[in-house]
PDB file of N, CA, C and O in Angstrom, chain B, residues numbered from 101:
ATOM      1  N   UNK B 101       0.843  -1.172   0.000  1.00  0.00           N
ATOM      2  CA  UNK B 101       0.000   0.000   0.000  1.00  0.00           C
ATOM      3  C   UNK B 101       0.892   1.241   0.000  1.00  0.00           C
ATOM      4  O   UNK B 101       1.935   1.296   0.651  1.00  0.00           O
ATOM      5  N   UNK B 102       0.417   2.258  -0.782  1.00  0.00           N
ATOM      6  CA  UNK B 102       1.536   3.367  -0.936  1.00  0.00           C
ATOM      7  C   UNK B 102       0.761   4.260   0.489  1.00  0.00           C
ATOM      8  O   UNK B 102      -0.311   4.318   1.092  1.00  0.00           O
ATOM      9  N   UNK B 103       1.902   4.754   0.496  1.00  0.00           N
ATOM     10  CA  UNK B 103       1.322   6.418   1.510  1.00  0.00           C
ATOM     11  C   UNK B 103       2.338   7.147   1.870  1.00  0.00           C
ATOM     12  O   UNK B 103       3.154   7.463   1.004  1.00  0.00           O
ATOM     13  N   UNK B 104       2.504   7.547   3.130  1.00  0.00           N
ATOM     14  CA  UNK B 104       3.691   9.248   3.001  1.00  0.00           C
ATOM     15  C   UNK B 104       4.445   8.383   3.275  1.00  0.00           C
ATOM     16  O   UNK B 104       4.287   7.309   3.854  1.00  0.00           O
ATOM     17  N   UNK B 105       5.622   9.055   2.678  1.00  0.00           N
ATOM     18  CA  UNK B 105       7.055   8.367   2.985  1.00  0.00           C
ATOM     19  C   UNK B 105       7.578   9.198   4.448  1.00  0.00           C
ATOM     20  O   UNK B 105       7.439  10.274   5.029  1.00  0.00           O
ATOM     21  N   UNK B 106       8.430   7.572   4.604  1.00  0.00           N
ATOM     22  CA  UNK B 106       8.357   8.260   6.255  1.00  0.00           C
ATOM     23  C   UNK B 106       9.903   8.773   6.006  1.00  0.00           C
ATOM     24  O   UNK B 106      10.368   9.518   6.869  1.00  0.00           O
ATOM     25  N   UNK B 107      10.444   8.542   5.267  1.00  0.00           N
ATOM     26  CA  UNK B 107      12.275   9.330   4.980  1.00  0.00           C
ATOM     27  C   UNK B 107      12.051  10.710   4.028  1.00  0.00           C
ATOM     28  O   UNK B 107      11.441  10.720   2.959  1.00  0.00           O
ATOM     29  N   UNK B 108      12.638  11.773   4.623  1.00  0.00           N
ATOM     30  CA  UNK B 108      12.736  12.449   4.161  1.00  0.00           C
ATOM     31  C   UNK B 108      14.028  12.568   2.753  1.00  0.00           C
ATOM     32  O   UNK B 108      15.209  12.350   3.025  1.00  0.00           O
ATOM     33  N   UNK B 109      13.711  12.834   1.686  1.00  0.00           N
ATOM     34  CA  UNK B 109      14.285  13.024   0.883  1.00  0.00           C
ATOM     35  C   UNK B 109      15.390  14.134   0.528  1.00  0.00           C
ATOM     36  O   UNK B 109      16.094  14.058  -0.480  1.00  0.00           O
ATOM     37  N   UNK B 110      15.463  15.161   1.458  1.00  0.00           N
ATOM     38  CA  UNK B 110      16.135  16.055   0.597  1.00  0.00           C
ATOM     39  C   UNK B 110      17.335  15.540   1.323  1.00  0.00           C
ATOM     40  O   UNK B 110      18.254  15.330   0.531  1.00  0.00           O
ATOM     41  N   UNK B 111      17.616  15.282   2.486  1.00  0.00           N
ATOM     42  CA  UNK B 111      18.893  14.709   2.815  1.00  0.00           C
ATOM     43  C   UNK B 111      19.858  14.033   1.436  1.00  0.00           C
ATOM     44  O   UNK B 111      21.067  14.250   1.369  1.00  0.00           O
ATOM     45  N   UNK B 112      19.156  13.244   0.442  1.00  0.00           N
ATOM     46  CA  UNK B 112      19.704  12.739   0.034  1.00  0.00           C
ATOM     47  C   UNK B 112      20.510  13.827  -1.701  1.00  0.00           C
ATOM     48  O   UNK B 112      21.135  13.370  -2.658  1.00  0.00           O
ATOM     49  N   UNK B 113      20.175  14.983  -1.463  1.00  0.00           N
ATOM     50  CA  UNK B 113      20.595  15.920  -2.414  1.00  0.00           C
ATOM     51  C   UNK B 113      21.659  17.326  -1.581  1.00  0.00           C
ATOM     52  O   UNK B 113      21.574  17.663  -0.400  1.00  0.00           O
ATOM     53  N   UNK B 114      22.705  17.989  -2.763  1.00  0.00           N
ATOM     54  CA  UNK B 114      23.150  19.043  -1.871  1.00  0.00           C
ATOM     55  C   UNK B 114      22.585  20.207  -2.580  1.00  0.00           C
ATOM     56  O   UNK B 114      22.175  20.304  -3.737  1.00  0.00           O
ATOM     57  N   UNK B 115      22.655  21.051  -1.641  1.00  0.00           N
ATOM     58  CA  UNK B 115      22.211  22.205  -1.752  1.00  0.00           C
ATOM     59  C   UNK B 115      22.796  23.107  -1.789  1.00  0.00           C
ATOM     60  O   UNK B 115      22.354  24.046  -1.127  1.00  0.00           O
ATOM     61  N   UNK B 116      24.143  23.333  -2.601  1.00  0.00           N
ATOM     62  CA  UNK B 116      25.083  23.965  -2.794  1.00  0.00           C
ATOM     63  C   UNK B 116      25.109  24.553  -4.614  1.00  0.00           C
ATOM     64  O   UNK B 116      24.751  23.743  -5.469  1.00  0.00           O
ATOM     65  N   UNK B 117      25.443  25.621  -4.934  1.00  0.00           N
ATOM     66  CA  UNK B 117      25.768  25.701  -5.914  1.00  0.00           C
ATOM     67  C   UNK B 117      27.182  26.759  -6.124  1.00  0.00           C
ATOM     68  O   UNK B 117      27.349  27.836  -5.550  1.00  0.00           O
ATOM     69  N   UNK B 118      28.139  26.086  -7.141  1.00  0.00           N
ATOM     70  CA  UNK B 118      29.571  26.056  -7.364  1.00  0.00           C
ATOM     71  C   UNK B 118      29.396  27.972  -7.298  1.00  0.00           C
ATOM     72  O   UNK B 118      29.983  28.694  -6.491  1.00  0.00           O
ATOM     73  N   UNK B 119      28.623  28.341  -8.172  1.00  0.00           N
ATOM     74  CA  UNK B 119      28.762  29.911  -7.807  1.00  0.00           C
ATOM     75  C   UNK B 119      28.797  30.785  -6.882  1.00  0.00           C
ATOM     76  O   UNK B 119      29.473  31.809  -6.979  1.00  0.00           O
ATOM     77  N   UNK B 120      28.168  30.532  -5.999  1.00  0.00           N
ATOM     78  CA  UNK B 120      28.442  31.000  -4.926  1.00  0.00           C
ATOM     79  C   UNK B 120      29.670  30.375  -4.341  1.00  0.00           C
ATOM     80  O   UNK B 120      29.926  31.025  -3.327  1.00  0.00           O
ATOM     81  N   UNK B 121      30.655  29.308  -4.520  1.00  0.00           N
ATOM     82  CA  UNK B 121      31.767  29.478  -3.925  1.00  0.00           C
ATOM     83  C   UNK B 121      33.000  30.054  -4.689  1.00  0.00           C
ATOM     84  O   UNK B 121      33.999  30.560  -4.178  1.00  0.00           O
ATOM     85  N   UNK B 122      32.712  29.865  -6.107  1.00  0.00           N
ATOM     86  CA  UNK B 122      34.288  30.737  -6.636  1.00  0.00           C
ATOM     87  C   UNK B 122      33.686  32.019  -7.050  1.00  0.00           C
ATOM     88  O   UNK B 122      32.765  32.216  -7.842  1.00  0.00           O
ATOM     89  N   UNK B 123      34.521  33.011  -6.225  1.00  0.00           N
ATOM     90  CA  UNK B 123      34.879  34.451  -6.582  1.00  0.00           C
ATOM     91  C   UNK B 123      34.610  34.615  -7.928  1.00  0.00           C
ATOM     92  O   UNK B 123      34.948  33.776  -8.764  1.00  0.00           O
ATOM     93  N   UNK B 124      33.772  36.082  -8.310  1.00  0.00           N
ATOM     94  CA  UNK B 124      33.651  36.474  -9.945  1.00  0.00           C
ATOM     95  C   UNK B 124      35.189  36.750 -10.370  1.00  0.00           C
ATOM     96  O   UNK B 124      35.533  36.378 -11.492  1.00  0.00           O
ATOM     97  N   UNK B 125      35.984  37.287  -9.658  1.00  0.00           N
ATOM     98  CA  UNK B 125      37.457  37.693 -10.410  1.00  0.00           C
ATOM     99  C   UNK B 125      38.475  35.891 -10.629  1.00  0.00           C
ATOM    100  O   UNK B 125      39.460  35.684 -11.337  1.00  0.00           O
ATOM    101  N   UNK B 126      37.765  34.956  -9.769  1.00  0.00           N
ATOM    102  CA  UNK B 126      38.647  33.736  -9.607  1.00  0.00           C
ATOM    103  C   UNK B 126      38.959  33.518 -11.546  1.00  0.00           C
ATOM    104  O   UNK B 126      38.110  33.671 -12.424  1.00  0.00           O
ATOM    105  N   UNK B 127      40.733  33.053 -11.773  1.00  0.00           N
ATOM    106  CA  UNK B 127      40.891  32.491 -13.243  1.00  0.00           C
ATOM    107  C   UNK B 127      39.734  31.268 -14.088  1.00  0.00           C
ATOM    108  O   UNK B 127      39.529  31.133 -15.294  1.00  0.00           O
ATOM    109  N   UNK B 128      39.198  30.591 -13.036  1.00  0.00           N
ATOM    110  CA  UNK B 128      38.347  29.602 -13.418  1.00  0.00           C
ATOM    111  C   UNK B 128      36.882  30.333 -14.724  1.00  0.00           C
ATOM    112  O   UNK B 128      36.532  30.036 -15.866  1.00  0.00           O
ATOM    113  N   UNK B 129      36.432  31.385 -13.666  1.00  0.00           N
ATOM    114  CA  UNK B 129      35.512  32.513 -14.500  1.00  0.00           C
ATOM    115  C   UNK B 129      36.149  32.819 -16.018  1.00  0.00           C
ATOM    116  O   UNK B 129      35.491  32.862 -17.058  1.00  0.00           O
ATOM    117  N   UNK B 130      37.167  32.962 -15.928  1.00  0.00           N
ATOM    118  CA  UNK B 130      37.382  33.393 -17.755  1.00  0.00           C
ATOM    119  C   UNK B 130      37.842  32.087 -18.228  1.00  0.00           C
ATOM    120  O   UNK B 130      37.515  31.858 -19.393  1.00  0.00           O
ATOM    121  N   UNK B 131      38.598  31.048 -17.564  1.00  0.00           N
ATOM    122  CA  UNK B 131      38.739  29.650 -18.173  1.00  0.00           C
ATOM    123  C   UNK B 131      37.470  29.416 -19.004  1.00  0.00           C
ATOM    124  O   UNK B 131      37.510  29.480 -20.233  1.00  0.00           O
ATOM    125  N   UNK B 132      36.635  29.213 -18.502  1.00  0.00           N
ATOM    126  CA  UNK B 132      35.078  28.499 -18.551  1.00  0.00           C
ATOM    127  C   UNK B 132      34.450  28.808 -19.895  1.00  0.00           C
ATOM    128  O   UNK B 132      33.678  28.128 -20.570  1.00  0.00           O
ATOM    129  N   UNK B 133      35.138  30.380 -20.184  1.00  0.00           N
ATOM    130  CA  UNK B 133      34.644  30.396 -21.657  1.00  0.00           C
ATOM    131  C   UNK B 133      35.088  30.348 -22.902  1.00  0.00           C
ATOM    132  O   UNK B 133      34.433  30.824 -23.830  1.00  0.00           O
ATOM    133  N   UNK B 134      36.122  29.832 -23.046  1.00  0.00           N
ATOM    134  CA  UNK B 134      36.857  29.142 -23.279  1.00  0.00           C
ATOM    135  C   UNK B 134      36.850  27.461 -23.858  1.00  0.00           C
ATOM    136  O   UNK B 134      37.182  27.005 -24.953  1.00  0.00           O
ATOM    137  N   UNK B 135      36.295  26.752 -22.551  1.00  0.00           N
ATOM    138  CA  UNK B 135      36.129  24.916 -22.407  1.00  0.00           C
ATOM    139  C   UNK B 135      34.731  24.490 -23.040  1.00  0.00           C
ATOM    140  O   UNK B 135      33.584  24.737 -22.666  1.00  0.00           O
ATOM    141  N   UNK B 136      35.233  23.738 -24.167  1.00  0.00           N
ATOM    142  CA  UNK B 136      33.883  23.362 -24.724  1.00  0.00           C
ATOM    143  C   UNK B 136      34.034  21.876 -24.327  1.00  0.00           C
ATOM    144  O   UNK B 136      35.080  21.240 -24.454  1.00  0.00           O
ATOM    145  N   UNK B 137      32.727  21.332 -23.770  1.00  0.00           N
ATOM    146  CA  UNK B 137      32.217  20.403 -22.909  1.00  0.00           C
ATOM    147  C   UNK B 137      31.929  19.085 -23.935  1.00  0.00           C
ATOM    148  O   UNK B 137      32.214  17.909 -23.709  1.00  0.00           O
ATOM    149  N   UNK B 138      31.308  19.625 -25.069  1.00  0.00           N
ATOM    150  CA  UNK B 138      30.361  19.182 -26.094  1.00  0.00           C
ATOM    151  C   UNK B 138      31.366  17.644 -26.366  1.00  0.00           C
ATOM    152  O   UNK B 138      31.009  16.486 -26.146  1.00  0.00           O
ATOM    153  N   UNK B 139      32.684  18.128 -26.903  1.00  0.00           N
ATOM    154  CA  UNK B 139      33.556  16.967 -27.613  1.00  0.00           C
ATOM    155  C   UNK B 139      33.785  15.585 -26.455  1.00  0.00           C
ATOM    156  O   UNK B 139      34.098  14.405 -26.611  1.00  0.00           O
ATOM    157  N   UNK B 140      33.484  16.346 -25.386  1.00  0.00           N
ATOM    158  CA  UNK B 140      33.862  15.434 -24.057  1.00  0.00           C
ATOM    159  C   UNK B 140      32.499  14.477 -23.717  1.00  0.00           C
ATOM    160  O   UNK B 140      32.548  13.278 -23.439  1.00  0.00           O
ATOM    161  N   UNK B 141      31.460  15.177 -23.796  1.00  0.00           N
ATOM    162  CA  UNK B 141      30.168  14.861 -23.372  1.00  0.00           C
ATOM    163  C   UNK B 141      29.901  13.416 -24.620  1.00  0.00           C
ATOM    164  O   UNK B 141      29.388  12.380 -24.197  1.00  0.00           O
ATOM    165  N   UNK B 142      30.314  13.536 -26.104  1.00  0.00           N
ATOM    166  CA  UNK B 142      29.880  13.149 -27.043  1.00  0.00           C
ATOM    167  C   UNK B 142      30.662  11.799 -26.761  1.00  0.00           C
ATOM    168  O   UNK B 142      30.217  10.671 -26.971  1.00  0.00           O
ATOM    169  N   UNK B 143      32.008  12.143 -26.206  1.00  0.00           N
ATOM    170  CA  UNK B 143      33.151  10.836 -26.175  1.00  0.00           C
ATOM    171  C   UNK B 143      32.565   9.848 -24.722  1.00  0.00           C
ATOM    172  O   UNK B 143      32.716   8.627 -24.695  1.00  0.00           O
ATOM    173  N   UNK B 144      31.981  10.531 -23.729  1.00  0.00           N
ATOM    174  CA  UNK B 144      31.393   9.823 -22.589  1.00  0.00           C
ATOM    175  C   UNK B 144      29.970   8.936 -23.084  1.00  0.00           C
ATOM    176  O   UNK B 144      29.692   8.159 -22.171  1.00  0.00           O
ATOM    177  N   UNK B 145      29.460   8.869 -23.682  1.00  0.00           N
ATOM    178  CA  UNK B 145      27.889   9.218 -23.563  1.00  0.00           C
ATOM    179  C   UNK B 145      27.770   7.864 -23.799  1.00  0.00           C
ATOM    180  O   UNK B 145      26.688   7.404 -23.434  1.00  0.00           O
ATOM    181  N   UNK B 146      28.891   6.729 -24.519  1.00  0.00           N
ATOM    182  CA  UNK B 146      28.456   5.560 -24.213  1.00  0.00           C
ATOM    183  C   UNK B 146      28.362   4.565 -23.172  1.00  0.00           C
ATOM    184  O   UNK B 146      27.814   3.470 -23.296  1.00  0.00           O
ATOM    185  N   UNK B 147      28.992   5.059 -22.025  1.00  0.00           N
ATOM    186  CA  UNK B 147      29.183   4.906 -20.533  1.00  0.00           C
ATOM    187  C   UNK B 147      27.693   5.063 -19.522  1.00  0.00           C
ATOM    188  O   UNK B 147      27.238   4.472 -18.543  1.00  0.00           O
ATOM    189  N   UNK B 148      27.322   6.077 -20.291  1.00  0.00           N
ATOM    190  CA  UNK B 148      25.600   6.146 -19.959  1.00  0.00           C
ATOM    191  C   UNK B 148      24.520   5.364 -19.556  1.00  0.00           C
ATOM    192  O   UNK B 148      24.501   4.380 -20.295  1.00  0.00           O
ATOM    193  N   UNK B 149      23.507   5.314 -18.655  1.00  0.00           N
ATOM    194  CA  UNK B 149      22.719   4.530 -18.853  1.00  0.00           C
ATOM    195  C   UNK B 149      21.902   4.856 -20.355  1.00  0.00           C
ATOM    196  O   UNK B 149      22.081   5.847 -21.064  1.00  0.00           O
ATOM    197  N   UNK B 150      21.101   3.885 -20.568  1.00  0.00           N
ATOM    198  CA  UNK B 150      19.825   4.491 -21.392  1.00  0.00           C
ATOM    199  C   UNK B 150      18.527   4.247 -20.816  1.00  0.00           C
ATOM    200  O   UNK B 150      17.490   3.946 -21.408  1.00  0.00           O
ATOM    201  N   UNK B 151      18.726   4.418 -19.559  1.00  0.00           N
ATOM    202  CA  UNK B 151      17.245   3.744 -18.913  1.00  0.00           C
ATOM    203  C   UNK B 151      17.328   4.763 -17.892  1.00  0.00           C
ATOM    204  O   UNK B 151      18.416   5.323 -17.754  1.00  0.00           O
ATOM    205  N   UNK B 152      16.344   5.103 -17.142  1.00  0.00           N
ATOM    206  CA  UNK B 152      16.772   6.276 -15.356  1.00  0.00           C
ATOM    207  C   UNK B 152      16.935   7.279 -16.070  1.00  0.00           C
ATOM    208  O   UNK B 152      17.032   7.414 -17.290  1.00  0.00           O
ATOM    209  N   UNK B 153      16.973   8.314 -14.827  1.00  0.00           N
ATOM    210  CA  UNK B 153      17.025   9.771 -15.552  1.00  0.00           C
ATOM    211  C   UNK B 153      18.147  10.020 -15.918  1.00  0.00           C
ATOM    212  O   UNK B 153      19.180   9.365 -15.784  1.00  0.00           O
ATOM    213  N   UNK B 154      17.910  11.261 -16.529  1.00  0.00           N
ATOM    214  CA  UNK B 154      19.282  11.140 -17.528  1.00  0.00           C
ATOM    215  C   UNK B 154      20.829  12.040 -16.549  1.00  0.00           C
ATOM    216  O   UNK B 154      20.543  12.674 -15.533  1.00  0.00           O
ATOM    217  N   UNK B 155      21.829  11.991 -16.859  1.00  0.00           N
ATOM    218  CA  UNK B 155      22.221  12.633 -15.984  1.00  0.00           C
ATOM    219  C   UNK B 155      22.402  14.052 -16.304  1.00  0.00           C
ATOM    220  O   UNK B 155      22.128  14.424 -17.445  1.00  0.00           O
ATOM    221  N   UNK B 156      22.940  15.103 -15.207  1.00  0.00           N
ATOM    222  CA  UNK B 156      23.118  16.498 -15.244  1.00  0.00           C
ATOM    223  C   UNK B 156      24.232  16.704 -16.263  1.00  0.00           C
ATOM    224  O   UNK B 156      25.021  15.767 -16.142  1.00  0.00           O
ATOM    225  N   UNK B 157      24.589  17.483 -17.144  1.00  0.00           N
ATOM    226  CA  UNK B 157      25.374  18.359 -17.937  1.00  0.00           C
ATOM    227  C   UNK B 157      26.310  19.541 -17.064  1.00  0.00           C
ATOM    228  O   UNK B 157      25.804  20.387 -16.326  1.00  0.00           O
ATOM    229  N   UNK B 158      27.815  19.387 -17.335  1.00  0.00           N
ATOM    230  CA  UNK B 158      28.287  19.697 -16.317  1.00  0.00           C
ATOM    231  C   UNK B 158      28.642  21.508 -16.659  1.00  0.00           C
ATOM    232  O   UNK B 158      29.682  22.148 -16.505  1.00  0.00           O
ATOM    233  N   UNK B 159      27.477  21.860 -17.096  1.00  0.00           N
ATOM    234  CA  UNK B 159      27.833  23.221 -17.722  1.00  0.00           C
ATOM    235  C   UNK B 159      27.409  24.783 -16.560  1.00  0.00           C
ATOM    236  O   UNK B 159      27.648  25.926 -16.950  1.00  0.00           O
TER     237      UNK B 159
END
């Protein structure tokens, strides 16, 4: 029988995001535009599931 889940879920996620920890002047900020992801993403993607959600894009 379904009903409320008794575990809370967000424990299991973070709640952080990378911008708020590197500085706007940090070298990483002008690296970034620069790094294209695409050639990397295309060379991974058979490692992938194809089933489950899909995963995040590390952009």
């Amino acid at each position: 029988m379904m009903g409320e889940r008794a575990v809370r879920q967000e424990a299991l996620f973070y709640g952080l995001h990378l911008d708020d920890h590197v500085p706007a002047d940090h070298l990483l900020r002008s690296i970034e535009h620069f790094v294209e992801l695409a050639d990397i993403c295309r060379e991974l993607a058979p490692y992938y599931s194809a089933i489950g959600r899909p995963s995040i894009t590390p952009s």
